[in-house]
C-alpha positions in Angstrom: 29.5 57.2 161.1 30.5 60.6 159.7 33.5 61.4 157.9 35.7 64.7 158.8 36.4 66.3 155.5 40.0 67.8 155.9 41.5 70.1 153.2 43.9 69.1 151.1 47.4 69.7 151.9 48.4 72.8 150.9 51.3 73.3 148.1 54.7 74.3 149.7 55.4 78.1 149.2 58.0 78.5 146.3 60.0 81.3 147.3 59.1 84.6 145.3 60.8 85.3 141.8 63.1 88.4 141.3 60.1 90.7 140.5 57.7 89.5 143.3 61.1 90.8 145.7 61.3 94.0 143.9 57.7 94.9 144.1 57.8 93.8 147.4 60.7 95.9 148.3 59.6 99.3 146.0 56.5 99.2 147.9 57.8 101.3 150.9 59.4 104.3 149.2 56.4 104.3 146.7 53.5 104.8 148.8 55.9 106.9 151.4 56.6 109.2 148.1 52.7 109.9 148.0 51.9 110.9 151.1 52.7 114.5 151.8 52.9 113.9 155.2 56.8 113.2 155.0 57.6 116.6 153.5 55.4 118.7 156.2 57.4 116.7 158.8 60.7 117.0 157.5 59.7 120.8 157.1 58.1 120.8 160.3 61.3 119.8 162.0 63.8 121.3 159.6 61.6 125.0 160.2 63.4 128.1 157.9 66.3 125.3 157.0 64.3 122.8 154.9 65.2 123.1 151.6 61.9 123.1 149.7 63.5 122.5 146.2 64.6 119.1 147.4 61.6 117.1 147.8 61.6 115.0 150.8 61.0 111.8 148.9 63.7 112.2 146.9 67.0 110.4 146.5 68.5 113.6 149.0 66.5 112.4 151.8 
């Protein structure tokens, strides 16, 4: 007779610690801040109005 070898059980999820939340949650307007592809569409869609000295990533967006 053979024996089925199950895993063990796994450990119940604690739920995440103040600075797993705020990675978690900086992790969005971080990478969107690197990729230039907000600014050309906000200047795309803004045309002569886009206000190039306000970066699109910024806290004005």
């Amino acid at each position: 007779m053979t024996h089925l070898l199950l895993p063990a059980p796994a450990a119940a999820a604690l739920p995440p610690g103040p600075q797993t939340v705020a990675a978690a949650f900086d992790t969005f307007p971080t990478a969107r801040s690197q990729a230039p592809v907000v600014a050309r569409l906000y200047a795309e869609a803004m045309g002569e109005r886009y206000p190039h000295e306000v970066a699109a990533d910024s806290s004005a967006d």
